[in-house]
TIVO-809126 format. One record per residue (C-alpha): residue number from 1; residue in one letter; x, y, z. Coordinates in Angstrom, 1 decimal. Example, Ala and Ser with C-alpha at 12.3 -4.5 7.8 and 13.67 -1.06 7.14 Angstrom:
[1,'A',[12.3,-4.5,7.8]],
[2,'S',[13.7,-1.1,7.1]],
//
This chain:
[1,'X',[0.0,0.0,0.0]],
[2,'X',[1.3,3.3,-0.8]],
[3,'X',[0.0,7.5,-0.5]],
[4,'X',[-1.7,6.9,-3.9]],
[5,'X',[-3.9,4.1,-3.1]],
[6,'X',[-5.2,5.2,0.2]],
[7,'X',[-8.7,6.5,0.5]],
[8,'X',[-9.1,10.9,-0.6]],
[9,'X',[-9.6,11.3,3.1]],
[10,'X',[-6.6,9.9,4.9]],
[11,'X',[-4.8,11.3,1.9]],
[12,'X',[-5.7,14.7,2.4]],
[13,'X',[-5.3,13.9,6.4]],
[14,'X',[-1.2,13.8,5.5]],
[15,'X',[-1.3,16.9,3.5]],
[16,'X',[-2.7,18.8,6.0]],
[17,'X',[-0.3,17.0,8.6]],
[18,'X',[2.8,18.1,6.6]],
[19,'X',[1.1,21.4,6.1]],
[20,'X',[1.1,22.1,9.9]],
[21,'X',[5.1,21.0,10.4]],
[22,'X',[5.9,23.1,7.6]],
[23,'X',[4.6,25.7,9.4]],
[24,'X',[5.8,24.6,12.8]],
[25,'X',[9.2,24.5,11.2]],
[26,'X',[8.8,28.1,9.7]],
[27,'X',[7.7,29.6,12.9]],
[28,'X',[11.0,27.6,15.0]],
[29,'X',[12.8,28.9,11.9]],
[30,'X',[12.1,32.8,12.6]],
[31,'X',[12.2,33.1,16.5]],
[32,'X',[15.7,30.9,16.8]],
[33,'X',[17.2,34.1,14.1]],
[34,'X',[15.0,36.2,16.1]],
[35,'X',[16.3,35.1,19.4]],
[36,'X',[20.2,34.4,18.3]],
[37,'X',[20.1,30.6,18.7]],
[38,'X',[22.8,28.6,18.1]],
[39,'X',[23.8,28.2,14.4]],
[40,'X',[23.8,24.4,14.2]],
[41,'X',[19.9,24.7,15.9]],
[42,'X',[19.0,26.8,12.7]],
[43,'X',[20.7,25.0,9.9]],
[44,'X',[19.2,21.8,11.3]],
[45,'X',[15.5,23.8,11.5]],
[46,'X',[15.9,24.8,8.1]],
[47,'X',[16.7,21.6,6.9]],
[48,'X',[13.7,20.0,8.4]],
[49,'X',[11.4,22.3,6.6]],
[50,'X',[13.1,21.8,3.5]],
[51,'X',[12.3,18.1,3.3]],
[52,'X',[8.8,19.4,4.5]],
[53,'X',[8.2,21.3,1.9]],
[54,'X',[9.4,18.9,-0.8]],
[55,'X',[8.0,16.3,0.7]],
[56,'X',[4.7,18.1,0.7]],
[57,'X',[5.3,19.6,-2.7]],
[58,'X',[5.6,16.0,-4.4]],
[59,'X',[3.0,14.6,-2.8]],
[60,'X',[0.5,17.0,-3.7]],
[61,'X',[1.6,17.2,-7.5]],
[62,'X',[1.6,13.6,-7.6]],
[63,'X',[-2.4,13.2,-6.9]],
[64,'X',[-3.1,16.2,-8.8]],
[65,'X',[-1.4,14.0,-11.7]],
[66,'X',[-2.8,10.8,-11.1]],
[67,'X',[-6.7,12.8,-10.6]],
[68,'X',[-5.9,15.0,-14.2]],
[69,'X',[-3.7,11.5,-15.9]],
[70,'X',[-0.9,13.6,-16.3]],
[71,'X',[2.6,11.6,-16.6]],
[72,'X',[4.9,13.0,-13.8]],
[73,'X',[8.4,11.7,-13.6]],
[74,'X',[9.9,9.0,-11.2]],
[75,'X',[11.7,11.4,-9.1]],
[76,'X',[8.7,13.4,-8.4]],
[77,'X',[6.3,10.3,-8.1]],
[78,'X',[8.7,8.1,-5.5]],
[79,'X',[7.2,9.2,-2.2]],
[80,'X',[3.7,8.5,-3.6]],
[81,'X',[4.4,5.1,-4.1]],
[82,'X',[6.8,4.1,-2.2]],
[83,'X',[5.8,2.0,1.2]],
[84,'X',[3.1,3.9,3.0]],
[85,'X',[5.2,3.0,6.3]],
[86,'X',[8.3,4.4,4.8]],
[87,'X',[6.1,7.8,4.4]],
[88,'X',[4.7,7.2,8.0]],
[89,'X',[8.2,7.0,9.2]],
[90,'X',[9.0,9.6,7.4]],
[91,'X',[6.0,12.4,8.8]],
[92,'X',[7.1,10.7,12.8]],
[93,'X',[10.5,12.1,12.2]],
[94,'X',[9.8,15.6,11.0]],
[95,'X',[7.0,16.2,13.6]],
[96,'X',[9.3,14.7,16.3]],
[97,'X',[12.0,17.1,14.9]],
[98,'X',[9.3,20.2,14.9]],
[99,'X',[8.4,19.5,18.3]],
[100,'X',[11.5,19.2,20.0]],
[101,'X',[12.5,22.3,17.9]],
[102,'X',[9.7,24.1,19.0]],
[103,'X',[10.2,22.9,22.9]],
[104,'X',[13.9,23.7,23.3]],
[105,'X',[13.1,27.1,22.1]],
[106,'X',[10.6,27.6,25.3]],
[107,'X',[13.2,26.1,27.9]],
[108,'X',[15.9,28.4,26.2]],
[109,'X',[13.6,31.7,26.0]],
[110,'X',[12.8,31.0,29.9]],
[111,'X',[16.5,29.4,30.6]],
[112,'X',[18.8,31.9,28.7]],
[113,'X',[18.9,35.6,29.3]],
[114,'X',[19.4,37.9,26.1]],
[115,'X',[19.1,41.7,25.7]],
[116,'X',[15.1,41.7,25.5]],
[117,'X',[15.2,40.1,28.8]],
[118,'X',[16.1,42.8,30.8]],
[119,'X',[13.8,45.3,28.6]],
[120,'X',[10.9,42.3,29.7]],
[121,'X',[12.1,42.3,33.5]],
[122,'X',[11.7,46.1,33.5]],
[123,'X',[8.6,46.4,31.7]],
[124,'X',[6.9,44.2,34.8]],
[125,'X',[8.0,46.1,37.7]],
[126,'X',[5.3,48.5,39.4]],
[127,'X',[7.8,50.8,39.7]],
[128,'X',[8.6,53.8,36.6]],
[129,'X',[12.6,53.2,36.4]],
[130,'X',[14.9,55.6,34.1]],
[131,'X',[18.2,55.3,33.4]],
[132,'X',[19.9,58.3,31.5]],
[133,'X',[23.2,59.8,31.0]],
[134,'X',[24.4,62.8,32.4]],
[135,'X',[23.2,64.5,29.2]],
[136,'X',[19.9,63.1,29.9]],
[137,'X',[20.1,60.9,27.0]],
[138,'X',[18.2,57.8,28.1]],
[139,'X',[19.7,54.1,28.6]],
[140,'X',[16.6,52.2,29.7]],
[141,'X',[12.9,53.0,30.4]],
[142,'X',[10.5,50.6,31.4]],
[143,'X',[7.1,50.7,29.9]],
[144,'X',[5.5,52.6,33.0]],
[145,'X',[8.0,55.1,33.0]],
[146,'X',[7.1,56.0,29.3]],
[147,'X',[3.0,55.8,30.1]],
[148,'X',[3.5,57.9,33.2]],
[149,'X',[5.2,60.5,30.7]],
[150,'X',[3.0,60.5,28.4]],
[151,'X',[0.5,61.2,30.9]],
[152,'X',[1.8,64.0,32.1]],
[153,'X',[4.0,65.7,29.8]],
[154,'X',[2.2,64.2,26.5]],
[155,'X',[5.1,62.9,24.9]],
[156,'X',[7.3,59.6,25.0]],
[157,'X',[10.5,60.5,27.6]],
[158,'X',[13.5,62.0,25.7]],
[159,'X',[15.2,63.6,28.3]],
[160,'X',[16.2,62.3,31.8]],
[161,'X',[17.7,66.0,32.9]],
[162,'X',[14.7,67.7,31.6]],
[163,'X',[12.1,64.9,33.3]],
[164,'X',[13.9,65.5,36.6]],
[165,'X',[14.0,69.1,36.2]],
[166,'X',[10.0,69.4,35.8]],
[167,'X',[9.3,67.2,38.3]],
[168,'X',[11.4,68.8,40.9]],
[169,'X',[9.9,72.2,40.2]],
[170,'X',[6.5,71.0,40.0]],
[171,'X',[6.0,71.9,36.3]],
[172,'X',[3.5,69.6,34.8]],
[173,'X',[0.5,69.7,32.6]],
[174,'X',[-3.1,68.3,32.9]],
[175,'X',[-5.3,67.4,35.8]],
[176,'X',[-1.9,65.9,37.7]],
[177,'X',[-1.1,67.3,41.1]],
[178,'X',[2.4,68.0,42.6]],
[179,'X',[2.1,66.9,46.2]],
[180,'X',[5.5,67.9,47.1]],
[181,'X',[8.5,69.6,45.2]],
[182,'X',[12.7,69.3,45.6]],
[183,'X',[14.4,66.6,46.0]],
[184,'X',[11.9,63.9,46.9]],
[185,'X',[8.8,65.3,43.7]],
[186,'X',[6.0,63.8,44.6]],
[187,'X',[3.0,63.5,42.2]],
[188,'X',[-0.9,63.0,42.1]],
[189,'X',[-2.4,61.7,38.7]],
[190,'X',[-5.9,62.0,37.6]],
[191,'X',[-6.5,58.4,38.5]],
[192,'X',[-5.7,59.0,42.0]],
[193,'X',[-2.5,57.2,42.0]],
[194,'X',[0.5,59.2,43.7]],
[195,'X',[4.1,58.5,43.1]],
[196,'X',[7.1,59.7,44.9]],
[197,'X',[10.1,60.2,43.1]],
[198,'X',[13.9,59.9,43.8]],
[199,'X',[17.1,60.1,41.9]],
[200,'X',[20.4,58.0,42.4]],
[201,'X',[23.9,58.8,40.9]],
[202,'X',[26.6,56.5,39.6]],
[203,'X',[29.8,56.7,38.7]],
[204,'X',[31.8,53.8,36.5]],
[205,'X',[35.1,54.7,35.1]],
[206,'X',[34.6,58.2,33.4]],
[207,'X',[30.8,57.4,32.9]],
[208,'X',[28.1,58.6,35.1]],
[209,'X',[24.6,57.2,35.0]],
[210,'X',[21.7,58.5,37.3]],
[211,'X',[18.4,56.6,38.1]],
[212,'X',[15.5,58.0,38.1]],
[213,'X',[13.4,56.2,39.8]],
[214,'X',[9.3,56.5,41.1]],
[215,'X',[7.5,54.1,43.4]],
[216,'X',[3.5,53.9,44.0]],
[217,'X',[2.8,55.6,47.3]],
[218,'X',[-0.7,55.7,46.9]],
[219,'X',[-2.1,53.8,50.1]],
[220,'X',[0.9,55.0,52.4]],
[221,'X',[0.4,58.5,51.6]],
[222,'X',[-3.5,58.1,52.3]],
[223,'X',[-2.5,56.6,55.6]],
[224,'X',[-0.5,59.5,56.3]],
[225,'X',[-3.8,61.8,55.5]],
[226,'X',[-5.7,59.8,57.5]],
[227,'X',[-3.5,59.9,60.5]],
[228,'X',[-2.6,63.8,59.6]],
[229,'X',[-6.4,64.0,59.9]],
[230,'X',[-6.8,62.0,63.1]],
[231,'X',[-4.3,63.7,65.0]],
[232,'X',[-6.0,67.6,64.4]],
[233,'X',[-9.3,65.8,65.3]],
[234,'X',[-7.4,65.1,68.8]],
[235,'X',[-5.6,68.2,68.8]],
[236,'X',[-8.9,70.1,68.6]],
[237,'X',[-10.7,67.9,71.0]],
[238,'X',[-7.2,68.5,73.5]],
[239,'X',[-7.8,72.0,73.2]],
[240,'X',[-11.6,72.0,74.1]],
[241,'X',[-11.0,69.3,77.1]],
[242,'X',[-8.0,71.8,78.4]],
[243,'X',[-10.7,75.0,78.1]],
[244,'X',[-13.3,72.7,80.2]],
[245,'X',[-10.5,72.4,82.5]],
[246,'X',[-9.8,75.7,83.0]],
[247,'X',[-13.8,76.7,83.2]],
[248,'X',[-14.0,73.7,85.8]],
[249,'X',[-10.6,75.3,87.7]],
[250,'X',[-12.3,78.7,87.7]],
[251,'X',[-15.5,77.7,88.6]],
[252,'X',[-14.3,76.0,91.7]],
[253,'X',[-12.2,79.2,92.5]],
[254,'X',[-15.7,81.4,92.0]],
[255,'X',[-17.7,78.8,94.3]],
[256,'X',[-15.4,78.6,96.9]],
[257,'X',[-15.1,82.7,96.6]],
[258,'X',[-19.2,82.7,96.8]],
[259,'X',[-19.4,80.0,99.7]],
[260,'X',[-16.6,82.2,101.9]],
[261,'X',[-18.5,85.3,101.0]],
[262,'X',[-22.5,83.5,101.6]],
[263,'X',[-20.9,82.6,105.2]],
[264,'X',[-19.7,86.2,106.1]],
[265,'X',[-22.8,87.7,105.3]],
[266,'X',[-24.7,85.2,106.8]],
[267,'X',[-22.5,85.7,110.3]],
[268,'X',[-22.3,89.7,109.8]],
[269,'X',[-26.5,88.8,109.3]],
[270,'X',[-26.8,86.9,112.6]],
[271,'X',[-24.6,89.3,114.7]],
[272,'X',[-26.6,92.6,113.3]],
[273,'X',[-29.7,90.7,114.3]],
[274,'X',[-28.4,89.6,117.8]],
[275,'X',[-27.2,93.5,118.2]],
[276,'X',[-30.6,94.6,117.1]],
[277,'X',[-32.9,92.9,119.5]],
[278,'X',[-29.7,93.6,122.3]],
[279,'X',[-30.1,97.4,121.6]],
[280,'X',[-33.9,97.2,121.4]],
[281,'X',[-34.0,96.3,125.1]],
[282,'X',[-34.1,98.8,127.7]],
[283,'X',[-31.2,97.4,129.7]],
[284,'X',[-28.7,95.8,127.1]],
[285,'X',[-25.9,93.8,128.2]],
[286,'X',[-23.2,96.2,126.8]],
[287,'X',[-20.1,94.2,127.5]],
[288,'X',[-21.8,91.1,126.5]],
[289,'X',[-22.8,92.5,123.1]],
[290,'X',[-18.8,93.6,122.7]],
[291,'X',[-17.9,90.5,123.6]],
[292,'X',[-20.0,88.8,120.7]],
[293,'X',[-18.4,91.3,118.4]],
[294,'X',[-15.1,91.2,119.6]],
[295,'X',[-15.6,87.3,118.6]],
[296,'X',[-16.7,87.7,115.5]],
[297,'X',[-14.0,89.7,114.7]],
[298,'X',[-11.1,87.4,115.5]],
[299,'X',[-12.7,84.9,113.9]],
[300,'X',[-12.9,86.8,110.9]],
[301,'X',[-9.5,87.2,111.0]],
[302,'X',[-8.5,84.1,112.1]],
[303,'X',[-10.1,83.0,108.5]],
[304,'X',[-8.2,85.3,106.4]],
[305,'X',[-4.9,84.6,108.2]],
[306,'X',[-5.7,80.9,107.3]],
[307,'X',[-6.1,81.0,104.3]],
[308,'X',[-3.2,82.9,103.4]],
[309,'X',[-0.6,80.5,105.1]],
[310,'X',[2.3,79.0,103.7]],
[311,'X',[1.0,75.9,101.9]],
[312,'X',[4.5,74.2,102.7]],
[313,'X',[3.9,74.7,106.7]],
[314,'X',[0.8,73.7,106.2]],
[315,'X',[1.6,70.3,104.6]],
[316,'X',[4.7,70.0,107.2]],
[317,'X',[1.7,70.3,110.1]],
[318,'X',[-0.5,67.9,107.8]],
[319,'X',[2.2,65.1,107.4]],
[320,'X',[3.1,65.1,111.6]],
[321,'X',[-0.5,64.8,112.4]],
[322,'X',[-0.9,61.8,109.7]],
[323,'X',[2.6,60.2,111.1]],
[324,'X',[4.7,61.1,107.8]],
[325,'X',[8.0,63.4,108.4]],
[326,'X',[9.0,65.1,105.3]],
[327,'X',[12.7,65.7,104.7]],
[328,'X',[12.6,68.8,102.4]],
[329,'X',[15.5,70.3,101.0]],
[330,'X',[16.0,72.4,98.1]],
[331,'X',[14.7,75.5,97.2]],
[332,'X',[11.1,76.5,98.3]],
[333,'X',[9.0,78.1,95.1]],
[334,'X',[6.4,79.8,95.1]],
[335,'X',[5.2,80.7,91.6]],
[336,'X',[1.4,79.4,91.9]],
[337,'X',[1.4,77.0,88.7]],
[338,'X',[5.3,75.4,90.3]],
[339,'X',[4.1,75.0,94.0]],
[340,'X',[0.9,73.8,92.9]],
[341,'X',[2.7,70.6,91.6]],
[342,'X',[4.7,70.2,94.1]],
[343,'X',[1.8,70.3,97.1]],
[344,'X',[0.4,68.0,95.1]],
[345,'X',[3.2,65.7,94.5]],
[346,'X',[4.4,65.4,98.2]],
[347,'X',[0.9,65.1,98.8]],
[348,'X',[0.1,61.7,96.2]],
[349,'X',[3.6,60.0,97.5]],
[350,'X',[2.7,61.0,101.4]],
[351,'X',[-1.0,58.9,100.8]],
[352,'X',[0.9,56.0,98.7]],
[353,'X',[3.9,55.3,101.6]],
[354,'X',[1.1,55.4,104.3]],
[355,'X',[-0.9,53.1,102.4]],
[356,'X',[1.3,50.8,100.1]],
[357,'X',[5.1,51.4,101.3]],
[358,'X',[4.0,51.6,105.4]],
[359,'X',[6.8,54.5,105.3]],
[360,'X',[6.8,56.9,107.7]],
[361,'X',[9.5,59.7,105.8]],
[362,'X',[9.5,61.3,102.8]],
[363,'X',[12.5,62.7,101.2]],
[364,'X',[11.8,65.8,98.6]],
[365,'X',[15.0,67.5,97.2]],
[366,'X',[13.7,71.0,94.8]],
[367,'X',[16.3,72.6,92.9]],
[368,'X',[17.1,74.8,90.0]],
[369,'X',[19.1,74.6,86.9]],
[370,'X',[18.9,77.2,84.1]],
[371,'X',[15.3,77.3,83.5]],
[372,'X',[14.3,73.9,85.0]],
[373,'X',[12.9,73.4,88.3]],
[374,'X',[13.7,69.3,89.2]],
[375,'X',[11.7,67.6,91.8]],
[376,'X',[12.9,64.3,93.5]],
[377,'X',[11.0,62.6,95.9]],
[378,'X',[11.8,59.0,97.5]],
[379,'X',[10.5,57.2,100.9]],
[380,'X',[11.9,55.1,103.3]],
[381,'X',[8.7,52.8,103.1]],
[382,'X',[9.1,48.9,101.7]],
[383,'X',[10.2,49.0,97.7]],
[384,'X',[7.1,48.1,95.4]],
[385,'X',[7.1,44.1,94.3]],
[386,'X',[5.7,45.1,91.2]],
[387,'X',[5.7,48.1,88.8]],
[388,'X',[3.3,51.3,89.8]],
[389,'X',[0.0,51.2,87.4]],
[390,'X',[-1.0,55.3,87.7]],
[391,'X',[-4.2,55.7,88.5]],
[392,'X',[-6.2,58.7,90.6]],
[393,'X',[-4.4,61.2,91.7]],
[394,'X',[-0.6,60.2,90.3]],
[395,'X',[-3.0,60.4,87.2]],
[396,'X',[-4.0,64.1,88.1]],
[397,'X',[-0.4,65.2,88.9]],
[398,'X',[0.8,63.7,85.4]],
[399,'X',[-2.3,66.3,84.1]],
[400,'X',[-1.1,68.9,85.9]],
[401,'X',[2.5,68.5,85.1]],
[402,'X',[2.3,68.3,81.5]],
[403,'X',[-0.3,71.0,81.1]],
[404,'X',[2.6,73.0,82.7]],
[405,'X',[5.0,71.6,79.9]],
[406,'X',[6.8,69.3,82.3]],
[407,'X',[7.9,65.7,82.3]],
[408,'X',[6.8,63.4,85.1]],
[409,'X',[8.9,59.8,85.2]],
[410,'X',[7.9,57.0,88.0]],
[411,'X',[10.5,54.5,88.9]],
[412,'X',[9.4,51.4,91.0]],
[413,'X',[13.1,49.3,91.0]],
[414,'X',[14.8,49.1,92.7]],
[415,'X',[13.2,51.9,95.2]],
[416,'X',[9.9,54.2,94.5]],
[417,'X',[11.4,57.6,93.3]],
[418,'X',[9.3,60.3,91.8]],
[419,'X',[11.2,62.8,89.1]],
[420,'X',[9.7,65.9,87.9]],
[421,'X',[10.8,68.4,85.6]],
[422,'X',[9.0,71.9,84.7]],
[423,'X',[10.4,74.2,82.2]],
[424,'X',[10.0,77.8,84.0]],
[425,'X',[8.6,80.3,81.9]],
[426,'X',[6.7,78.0,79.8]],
[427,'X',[3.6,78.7,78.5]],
[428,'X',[1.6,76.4,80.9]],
[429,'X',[0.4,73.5,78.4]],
[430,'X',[-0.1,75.8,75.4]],
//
């Protein structure tokens, strides 16, 4: 049996069979040139889709001869009636030829890097990459690069020097935003993508090369509005809670002020009564009613003198009747906002040693350097087993202190010590 005396079907069947390697063959042909294969690789390609061709040639002019009875000559007619299995051999071995052809071309395109392959490499990145001279003539751009230019500038990138140069100064065209200018550009297209741009120089021999590269920024930099945006919302609500404060502080001082004033006039009210219905008699009690007065004169004065004490006897007086003798040396201050704190801090660690360290001294050193005023204060009660959680009023002194601009530290080990440090002539938590 040979090609001419099968059936038109499988007949045609080969054609189209040899068809398809012929083309396999063409297409290994074109990317091995294409890709700088090996030379034996393409003489050995070319060769099979010689004998493809031919093969495919004779055999097709040999039925068209035997459908039209047109004499054809030996040489032309041999494949045709040869042994179909010689022919069947024949097609294995160029389609196993095409094949392999075809895959050692993927493992070398995937295996072997060439020029294109760095181009390829580039073109993937997320980042827009530029490398130029130091005439701006460019070496590489990656696809991204190019887009983002055209976007921009509306033109394909030319110039590396000139590219840096807009972006830098912020000139750029179109609905894109320049978010920041200088030597770190960074820019807001119309898509809402931002990039932030930096350039690198290097130096090879007498060549120099800078990078110019940009990097997507986009949810970082919306982050960094968020949190921008956060941090005013506290600042404003920091600023209303301090102005409640202060209305709370004032309001305090105004009650007090009202309740010291309600109880003189309700004495001075009681005493002009009792000296009314004493002078309406006929025979008053003269020295009695002086008495009365004198009495409610001392006392009177015995209330303003109190309340203008020294707040550091007072606190001296307080801590011998409570069992705590406080050491204090150092300076003694008196600038309201300063001694406010540190009543207030003896105070807190005279409570805690009673109550936590069974102390029964406290040792408070005040001094001054340049414009800081340094509180120390330690006990001689038993050293804390664990560290100090603030709470109450070590939580109201930390208030206090940092409203006045001042640092407050708590150590628990080895020993409880309290450090404090206000910055005179600050402007008290503004």
């Amino acid at each position: 049996m040979n090609f001419l005396s099968l059936p038109l079907f499988f007949q045609t069947l080969l054609l189209i069979i040899l068809l398809f390697l012929l083309l396999l063959n063409l297409l290994d042909l074109i990317l091995g040139i294409k890709r700088k294969i090996r030379i034996p690789f393409i003489l050995l390609n070319g060769l099979t889709l010689a004998i493809s061709f031919f093969v495919l040639l004779f055999l097709k002019v040999s039925l068209r001869c035997q459908i039209d009875n047109i004499p054809v000559s030996l040489f032309v007619e041999f494949l045709a009636i040869c042994p179909l299995w010689i022919l069947l051999l024949l097609l294995f071995l160029l389609l196993f030829a095409s094949l392999s052809g075809f895959l050692f071309l993927r493992v070398y395109t995937k295996s072997k890097l060439t020029p294109n392959s760095f181009k390829e490499s580039f073109d993937s990145l997320d980042s827009l990459i530029c490398f130029c001279q130091d005439n701006g003539l460019p070496c590489l751009v990656n696809k991204k690069m190019n887009d983002f230019h055209i976007e921009v500038f509306q033109s394909r990138l030319l110039n590396g020097n000139d590219l840096w140069e807009n972006l830098a100064k912020g000139k750029i065209n179109g609905e894109v935003i320049s978010l920041n200018q200088g030597y770190n550009p960074i820019i807001k297209l119309k898509t809402g993508e931002i990039y932030s741009f930096k350039r690198f120089l290097y130096k090879k021999e007498e060549k120099t090369i800078f990078e110019i590269i940009g990097n997507d920024v986009t949810s970082y930099y919306s982050l960094l509005e968020e949190i921008k945006e956060k941090n005013d919302s506290l600042r404003r609500l920091n600023k209303r809670l301090f102005e409640y404060g202060e209305k709370i502080n004032q309001l305090i001082i105004e009650k007090e002020i009202l309740e010291a004033k309600r109880k003189v006039h309700d004495d001075l009210g009681k005493l002009l009564l009792v000296t009314k219905k004493e002078l309406e008699k006929q025979n008053f009690d003269k020295q009695k009613l002086l008495v009365t007065w004198n009495n409610y004169l001392n006392n009177f004065l015995l209330m303003k003198d109190n309340n203008s004490n020294d707040p550091y006897s007072e606190l001296f007086k307080v801590g011998k009747q409570i069992g705590v003798d406080i050491d204090y040396s150092g300076i003694y201050v008196y600038s309201k906002e300063i001694r406010n704190i540190i009543v207030l801090s003896i105070t807190e660690t005279m409570m805690n040693v009673i109550s936590h360290a069974k102390g029964s001294k406290l040792f408070v050193k005040v001094k001054k350097e340049n414009d800081e005023i340094l509180i120390n204060i330690k006990n001689d009660g038993i050293p804390p087993k664990e560290e100090i959680i603030e709470g109450g009023g070590l939580s109201n002194l930390r208030y206090l202190v940092e409203k006045n601009n001042g640092i407050m530290n708590i150590k628990s080990f080895p020993e409880f010590e309290l450090s404090i440090i206000i910055f005179e002539g600050s402007n008290n938590g503004q």
